[in-house]
N, C-alpha and C positions, 0 to 999 in steps of 0.2 A: 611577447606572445608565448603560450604555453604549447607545448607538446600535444597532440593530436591523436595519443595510444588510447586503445580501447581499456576502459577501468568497469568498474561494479556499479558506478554512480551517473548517473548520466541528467541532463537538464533534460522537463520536462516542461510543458505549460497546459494552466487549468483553465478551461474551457467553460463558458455559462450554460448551461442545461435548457435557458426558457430563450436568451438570445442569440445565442452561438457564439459570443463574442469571448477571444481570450485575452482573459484579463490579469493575469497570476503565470509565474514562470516559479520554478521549485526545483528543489534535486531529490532524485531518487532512487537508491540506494537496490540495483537489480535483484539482490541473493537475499535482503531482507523480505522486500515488497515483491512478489512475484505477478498480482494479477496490477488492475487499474485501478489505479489511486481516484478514490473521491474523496471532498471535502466541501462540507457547507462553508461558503466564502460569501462577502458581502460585493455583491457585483453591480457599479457606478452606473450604469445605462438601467440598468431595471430598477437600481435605488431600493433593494433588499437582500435579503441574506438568502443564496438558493446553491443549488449542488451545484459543485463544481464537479467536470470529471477530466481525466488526465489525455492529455493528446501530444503530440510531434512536436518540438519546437522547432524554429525554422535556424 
C-alpha cells in the first residue's frame, strides 16, 4: 500500500447526469483543472452517451 500524503492529483468519480449513477473513476490533476470536470461518457444503465459530471469518490 501506498503513502496517504496530500499530492496535486487526487481520484475522482463521474457521475450520470440523467440517472445518478457513478460509473467512471478518473484522476484529476488539482492546479491544472481547477473547477468540475465534465465529460460526455457512455453510461451502461441509460444505454447512451450523456454528461458525466465529477463527484467524491469514496
Amino acid at each position: 500500500m501506498g503513502s496517504k500524503k496530500k499530492g496535486s492529483v487526487e481520484i475522482i468519480a463521474l457521475q450520470c447526469t440523467e440517472c445518478k449513477r457513478k460509473n467512471y473513476t478518473t484522476y484529476k490533476n488539482r492546479k491544472n483543472i481547477t473547477g468540475k470536470l465534465e465529460k460526455m461518457k457512455y453510461c451502461p444503465f441509460c444505454r447512451k452517451s450523456v454528461m458525466h459530471k465529477e463527484t467524491k469518490a469514496k
